[in-house]
PDB file of N, CA, C and O in Angstrom:
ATOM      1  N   UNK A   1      69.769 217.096  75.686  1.00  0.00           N
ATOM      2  CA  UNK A   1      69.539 218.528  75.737  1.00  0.00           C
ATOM      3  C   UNK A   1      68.309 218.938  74.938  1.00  0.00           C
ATOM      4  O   UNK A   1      67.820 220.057  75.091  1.00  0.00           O
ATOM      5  N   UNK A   2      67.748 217.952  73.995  1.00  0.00           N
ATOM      6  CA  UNK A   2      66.795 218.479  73.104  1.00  0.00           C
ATOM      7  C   UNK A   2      65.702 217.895  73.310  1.00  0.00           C
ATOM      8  O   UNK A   2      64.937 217.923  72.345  1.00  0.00           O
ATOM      9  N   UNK A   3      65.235 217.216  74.486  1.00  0.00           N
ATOM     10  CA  UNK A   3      64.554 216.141  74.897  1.00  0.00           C
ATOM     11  C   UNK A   3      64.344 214.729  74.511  1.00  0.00           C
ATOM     12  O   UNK A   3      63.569 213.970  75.093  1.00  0.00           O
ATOM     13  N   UNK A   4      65.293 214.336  73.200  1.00  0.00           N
ATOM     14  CA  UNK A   4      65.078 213.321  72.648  1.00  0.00           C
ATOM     15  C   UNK A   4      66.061 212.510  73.638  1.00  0.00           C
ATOM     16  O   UNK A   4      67.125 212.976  74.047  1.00  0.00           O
ATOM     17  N   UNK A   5      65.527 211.140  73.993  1.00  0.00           N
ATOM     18  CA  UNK A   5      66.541 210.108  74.471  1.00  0.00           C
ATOM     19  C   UNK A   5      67.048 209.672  73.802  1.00  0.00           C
ATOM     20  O   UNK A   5      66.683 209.090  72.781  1.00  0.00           O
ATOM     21  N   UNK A   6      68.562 209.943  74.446  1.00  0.00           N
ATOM     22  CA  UNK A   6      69.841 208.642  73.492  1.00  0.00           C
ATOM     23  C   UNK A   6      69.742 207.522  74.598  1.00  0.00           C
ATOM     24  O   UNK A   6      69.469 207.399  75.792  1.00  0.00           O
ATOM     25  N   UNK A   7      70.286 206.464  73.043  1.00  0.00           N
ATOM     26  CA  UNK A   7      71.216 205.160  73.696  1.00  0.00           C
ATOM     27  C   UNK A   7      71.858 205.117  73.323  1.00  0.00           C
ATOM     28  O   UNK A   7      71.754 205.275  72.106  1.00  0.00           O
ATOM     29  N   UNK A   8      73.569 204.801  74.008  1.00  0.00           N
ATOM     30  CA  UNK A   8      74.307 204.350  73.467  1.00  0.00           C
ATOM     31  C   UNK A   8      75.422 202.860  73.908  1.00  0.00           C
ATOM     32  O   UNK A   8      75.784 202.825  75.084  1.00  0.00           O
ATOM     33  N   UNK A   9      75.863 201.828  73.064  1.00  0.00           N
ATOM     34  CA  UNK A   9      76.602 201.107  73.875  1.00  0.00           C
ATOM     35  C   UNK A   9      78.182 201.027  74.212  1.00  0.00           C
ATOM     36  O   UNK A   9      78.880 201.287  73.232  1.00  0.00           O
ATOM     37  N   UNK A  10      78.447 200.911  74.658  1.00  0.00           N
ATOM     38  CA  UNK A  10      80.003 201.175  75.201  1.00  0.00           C
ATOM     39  C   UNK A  10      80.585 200.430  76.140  1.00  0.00           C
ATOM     40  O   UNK A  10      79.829 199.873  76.936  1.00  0.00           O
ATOM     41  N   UNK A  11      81.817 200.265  76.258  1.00  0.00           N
ATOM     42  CA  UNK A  11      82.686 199.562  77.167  1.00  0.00           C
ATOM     43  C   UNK A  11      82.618 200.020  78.324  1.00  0.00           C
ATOM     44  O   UNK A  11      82.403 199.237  79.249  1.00  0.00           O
ATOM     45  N   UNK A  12      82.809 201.622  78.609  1.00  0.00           N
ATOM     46  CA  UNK A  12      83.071 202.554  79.293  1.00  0.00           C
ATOM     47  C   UNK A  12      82.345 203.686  79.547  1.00  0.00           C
ATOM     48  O   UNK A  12      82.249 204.671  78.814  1.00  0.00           O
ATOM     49  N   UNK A  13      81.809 203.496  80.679  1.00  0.00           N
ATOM     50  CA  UNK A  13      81.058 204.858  81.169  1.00  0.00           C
ATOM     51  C   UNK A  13      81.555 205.998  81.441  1.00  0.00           C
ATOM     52  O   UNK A  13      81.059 207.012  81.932  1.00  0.00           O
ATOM     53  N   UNK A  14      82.522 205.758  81.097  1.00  0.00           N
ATOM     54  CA  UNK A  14      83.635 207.533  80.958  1.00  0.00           C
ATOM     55  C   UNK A  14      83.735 207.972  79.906  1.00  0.00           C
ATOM     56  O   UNK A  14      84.235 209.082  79.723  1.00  0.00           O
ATOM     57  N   UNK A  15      83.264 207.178  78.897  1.00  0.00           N
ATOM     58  CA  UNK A  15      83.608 207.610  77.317  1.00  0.00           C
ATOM     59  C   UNK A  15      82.638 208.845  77.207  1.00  0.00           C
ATOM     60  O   UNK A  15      81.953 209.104  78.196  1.00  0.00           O
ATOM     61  N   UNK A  16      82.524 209.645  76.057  1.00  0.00           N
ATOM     62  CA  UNK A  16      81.522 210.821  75.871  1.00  0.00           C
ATOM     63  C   UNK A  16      80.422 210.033  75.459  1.00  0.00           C
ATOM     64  O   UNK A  16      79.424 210.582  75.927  1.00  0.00           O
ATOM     65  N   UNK A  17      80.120 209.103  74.872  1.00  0.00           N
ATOM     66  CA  UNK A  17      78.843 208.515  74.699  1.00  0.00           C
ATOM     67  C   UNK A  17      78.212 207.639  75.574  1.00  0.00           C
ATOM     68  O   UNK A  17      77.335 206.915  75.103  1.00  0.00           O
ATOM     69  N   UNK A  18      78.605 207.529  77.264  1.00  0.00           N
ATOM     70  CA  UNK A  18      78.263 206.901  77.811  1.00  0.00           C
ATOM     71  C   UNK A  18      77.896 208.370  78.791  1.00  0.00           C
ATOM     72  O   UNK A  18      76.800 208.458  79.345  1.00  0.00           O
ATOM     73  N   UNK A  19      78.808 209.330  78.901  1.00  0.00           N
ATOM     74  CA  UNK A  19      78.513 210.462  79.559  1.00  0.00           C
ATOM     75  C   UNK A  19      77.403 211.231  78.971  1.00  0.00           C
ATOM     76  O   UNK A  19      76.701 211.837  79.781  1.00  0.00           O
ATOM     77  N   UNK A  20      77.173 211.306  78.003  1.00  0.00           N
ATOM     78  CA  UNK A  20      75.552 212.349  77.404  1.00  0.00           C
ATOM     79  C   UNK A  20      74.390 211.209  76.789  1.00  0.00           C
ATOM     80  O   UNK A  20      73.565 211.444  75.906  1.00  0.00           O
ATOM     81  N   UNK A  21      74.577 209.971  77.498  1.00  0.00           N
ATOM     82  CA  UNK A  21      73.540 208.807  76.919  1.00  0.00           C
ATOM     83  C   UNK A  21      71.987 208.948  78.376  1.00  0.00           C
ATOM     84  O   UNK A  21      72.127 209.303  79.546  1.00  0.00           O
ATOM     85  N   UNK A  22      71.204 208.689  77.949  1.00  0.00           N
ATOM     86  CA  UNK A  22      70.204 208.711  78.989  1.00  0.00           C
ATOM     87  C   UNK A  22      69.965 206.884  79.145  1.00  0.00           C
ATOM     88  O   UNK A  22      69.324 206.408  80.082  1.00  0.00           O
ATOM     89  N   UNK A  23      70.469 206.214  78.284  1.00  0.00           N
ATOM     90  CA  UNK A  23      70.399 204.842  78.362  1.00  0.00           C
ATOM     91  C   UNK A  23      71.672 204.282  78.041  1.00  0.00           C
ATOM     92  O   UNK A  23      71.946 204.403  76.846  1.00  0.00           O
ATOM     93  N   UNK A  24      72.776 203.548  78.928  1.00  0.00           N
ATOM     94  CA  UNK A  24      73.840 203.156  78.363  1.00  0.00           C
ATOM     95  C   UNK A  24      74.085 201.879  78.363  1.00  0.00           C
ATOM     96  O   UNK A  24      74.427 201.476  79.475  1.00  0.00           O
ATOM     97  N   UNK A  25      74.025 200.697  77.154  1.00  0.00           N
ATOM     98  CA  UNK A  25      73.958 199.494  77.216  1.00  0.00           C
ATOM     99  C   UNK A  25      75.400 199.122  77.376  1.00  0.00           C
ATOM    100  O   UNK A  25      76.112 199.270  76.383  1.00  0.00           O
ATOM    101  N   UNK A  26      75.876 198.712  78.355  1.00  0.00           N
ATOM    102  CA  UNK A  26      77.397 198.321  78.466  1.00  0.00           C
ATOM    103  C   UNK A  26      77.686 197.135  78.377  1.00  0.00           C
ATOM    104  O   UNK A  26      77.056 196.298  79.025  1.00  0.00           O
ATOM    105  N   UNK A  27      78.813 196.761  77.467  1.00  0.00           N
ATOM    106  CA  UNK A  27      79.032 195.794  76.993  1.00  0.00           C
ATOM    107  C   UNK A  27      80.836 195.619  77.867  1.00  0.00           C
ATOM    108  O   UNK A  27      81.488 196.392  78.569  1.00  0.00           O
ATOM    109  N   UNK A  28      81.099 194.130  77.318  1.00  0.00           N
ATOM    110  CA  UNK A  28      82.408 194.267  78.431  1.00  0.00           C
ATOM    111  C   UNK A  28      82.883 193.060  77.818  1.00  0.00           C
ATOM    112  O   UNK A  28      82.112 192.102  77.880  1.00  0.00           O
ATOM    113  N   UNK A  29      84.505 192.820  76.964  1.00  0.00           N
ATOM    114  CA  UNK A  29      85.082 191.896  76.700  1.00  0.00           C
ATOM    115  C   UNK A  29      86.507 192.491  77.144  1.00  0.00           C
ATOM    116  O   UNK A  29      86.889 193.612  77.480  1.00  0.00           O
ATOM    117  N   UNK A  30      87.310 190.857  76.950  1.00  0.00           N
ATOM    118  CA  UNK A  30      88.495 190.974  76.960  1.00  0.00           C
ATOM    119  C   UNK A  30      89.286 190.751  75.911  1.00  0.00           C
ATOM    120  O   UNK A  30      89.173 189.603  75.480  1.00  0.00           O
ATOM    121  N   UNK A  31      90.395 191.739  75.080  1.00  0.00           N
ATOM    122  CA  UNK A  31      90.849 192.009  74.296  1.00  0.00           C
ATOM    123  C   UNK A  31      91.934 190.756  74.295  1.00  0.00           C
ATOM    124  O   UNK A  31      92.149 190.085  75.305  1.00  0.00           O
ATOM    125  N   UNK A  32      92.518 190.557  73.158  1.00  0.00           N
ATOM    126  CA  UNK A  32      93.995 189.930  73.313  1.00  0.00           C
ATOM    127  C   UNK A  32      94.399 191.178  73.466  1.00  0.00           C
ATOM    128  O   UNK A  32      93.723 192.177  73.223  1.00  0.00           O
ATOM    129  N   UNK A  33      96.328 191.125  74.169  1.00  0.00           N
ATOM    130  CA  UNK A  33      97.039 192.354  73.494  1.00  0.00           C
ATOM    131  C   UNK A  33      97.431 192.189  71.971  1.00  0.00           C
ATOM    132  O   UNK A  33      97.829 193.097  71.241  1.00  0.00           O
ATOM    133  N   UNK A  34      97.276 191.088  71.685  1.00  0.00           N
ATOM    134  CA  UNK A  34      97.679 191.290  70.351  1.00  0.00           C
ATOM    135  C   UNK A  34      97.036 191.604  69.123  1.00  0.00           C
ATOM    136  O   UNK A  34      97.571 191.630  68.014  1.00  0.00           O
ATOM    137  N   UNK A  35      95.558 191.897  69.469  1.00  0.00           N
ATOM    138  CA  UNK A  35      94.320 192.189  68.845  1.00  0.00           C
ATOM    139  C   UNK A  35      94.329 193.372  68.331  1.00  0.00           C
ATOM    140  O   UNK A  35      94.503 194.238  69.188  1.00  0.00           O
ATOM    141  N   UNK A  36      94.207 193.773  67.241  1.00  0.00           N
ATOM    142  CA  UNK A  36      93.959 194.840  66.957  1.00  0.00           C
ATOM    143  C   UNK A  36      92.525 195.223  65.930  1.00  0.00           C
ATOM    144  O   UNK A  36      92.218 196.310  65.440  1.00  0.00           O
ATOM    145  N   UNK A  37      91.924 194.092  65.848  1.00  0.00           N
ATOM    146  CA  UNK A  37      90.717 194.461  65.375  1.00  0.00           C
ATOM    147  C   UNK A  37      89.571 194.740  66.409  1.00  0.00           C
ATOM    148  O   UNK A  37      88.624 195.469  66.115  1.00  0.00           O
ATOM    149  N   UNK A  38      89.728 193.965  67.963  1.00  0.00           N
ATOM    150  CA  UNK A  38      88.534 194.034  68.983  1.00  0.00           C
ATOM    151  C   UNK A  38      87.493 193.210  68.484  1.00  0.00           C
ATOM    152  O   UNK A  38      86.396 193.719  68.254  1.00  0.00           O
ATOM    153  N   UNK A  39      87.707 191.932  68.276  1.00  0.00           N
ATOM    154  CA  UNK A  39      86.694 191.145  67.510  1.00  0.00           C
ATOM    155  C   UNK A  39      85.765 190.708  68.689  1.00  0.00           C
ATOM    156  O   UNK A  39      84.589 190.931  68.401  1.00  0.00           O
ATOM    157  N   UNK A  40      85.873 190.344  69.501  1.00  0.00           N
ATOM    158  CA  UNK A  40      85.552 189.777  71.107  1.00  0.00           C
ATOM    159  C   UNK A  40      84.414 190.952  71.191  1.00  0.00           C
ATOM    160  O   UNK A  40      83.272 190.610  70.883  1.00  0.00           O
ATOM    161  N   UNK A  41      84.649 192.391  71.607  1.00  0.00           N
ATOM    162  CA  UNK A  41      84.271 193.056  71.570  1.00  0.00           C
ATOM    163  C   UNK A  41      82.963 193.644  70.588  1.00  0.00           C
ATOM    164  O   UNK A  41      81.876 194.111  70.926  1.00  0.00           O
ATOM    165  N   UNK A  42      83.500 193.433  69.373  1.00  0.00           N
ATOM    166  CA  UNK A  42      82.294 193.755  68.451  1.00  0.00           C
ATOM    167  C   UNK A  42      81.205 192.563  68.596  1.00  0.00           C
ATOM    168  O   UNK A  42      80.035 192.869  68.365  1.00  0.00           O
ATOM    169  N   UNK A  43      81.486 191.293  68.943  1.00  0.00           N
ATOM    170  CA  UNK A  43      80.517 189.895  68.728  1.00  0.00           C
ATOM    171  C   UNK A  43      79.436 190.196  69.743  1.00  0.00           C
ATOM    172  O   UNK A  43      78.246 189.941  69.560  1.00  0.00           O
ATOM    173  N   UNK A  44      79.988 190.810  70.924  1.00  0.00           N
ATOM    174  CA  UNK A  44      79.440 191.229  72.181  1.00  0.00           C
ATOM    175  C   UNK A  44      78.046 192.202  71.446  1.00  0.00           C
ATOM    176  O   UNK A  44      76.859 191.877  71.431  1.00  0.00           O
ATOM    177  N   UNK A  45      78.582 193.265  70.968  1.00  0.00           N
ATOM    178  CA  UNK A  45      77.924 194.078  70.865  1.00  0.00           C
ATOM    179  C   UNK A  45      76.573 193.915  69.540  1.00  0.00           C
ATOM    180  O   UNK A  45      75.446 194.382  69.373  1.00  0.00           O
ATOM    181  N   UNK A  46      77.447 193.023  68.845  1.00  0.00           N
ATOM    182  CA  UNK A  46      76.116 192.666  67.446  1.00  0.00           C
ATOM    183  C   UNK A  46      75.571 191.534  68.248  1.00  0.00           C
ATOM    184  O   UNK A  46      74.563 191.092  67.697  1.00  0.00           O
ATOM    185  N   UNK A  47      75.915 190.806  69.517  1.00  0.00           N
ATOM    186  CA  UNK A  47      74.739 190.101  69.736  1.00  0.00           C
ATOM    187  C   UNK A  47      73.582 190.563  70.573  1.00  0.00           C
ATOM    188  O   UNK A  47      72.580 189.878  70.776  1.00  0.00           O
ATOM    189  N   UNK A  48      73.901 192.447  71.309  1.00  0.00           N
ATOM    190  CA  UNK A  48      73.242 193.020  72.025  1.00  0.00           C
ATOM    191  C   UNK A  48      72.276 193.492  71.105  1.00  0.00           C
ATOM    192  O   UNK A  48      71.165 193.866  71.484  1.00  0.00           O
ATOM    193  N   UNK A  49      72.723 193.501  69.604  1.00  0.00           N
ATOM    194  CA  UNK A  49      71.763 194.206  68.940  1.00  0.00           C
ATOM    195  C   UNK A  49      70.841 193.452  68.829  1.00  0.00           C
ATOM    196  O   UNK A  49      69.709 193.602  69.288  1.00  0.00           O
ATOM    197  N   UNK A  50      71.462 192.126  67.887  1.00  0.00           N
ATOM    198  CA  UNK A  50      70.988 191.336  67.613  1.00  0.00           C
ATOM    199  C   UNK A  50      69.380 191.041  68.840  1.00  0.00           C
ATOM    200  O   UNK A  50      68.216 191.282  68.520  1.00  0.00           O
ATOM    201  N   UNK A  51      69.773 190.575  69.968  1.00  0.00           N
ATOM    202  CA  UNK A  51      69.165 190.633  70.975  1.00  0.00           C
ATOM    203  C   UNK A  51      67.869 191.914  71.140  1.00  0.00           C
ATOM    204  O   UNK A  51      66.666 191.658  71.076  1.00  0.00           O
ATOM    205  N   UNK A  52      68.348 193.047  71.319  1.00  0.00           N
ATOM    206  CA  UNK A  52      67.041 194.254  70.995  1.00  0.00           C
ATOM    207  C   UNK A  52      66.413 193.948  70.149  1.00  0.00           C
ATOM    208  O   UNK A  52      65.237 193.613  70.284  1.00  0.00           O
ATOM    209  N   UNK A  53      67.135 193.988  68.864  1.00  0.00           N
ATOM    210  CA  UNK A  53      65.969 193.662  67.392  1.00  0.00           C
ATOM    211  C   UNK A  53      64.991 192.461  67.602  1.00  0.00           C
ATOM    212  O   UNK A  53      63.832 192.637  67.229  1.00  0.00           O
ATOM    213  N   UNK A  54      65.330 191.257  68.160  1.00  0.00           N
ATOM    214  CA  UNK A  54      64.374 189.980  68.360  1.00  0.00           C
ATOM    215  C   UNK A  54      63.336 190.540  69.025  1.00  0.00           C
ATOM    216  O   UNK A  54      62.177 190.251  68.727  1.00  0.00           O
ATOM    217  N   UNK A  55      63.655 191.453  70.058  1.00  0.00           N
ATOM    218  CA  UNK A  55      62.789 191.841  71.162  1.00  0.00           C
ATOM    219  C   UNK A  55      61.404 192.806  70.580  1.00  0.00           C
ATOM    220  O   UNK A  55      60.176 192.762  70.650  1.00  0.00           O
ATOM    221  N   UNK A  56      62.420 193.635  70.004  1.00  0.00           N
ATOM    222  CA  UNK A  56      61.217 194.635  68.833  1.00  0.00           C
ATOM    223  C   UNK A  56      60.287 193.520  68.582  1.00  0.00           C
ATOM    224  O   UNK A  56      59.286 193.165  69.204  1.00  0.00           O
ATOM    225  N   UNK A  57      60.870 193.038  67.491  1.00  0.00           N
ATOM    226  CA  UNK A  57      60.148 192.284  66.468  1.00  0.00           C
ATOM    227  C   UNK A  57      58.973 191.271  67.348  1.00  0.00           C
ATOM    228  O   UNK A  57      57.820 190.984  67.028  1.00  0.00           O
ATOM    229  N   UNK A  58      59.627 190.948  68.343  1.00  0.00           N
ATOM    230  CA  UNK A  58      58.503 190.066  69.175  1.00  0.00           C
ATOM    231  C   UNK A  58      57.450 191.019  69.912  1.00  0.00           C
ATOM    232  O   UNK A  58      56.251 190.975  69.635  1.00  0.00           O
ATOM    233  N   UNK A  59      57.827 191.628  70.588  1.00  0.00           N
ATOM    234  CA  UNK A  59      56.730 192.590  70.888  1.00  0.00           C
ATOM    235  C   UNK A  59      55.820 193.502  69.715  1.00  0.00           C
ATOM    236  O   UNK A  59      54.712 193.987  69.942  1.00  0.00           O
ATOM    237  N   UNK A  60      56.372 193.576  68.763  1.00  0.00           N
ATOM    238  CA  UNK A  60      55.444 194.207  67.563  1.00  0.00           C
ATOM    239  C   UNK A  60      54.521 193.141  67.138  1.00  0.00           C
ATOM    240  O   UNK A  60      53.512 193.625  66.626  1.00  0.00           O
ATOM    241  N   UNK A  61      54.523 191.764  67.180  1.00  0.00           N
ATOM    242  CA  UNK A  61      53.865 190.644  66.670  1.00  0.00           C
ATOM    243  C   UNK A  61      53.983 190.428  65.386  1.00  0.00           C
ATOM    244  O   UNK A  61      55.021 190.504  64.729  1.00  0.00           O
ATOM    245  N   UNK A  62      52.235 189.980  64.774  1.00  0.00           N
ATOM    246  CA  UNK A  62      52.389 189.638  63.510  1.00  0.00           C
ATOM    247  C   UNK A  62      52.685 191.123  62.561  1.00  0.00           C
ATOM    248  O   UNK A  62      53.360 191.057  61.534  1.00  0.00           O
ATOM    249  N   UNK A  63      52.351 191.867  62.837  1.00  0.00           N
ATOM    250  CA  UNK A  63      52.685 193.793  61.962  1.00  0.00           C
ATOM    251  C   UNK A  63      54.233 193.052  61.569  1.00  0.00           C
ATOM    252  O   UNK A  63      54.441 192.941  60.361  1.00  0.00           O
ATOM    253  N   UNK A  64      55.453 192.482  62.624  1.00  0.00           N
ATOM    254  CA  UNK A  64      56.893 193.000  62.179  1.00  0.00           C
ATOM    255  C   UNK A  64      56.925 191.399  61.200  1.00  0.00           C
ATOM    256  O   UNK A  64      58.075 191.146  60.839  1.00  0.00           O
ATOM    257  N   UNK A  65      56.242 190.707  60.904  1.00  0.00           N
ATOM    258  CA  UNK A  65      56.578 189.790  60.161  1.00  0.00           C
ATOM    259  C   UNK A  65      56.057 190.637  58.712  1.00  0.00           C
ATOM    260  O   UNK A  65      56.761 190.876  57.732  1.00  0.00           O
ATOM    261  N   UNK A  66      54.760 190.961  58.890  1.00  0.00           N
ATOM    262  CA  UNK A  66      54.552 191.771  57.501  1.00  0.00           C
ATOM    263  C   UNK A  66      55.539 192.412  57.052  1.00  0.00           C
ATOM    264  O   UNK A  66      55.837 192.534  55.864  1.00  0.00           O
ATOM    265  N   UNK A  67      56.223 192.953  58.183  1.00  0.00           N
ATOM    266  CA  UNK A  67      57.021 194.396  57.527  1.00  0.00           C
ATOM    267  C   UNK A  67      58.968 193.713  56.828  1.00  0.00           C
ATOM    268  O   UNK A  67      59.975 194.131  56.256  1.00  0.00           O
ATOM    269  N   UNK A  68      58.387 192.471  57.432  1.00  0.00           N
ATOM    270  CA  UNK A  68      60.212 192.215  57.198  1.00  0.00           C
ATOM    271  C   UNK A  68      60.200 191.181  56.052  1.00  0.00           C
ATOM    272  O   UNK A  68      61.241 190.614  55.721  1.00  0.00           O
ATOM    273  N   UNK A  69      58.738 190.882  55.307  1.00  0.00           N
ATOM    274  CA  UNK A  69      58.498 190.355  54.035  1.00  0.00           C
ATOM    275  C   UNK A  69      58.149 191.304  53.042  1.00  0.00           C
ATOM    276  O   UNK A  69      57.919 190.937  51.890  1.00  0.00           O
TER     277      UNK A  69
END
């Protein structure tokens, strides 16, 4: 609404942050039922980060090595 683009990641494109996202990185595991932390789920998602951040950092070149010493 304010012209700034969101991202957000989510399981579910029905959720409210997949409904007002202009970029929605969807991620997708399977739970135990007996899970109650969603560990499956979170590994998914810190390796999507994980994954973007390499990408930054590689496309910024030598600048993101300066910046991360």
């Amino acid at each position: 609404e304010n012209g700034i683009p969101t991202v957000s990641m989510t399981s579910s494109m029905q959720s409210k942050a997949g409904q007002y996202s202009d970029v929605v990185l969807r991620t997708f595991s399977r739970e135990s039922l007996y899970s109650r932390m969603a560990m499956t789920s979170r590994i998914g998602q810190y390796a999507m980060i994980d994954a973007l951040f390499m990408n930054v950092i590689h496309a910024m070149g030598e600048e993101s090595i300066d910046m991360l010493e």
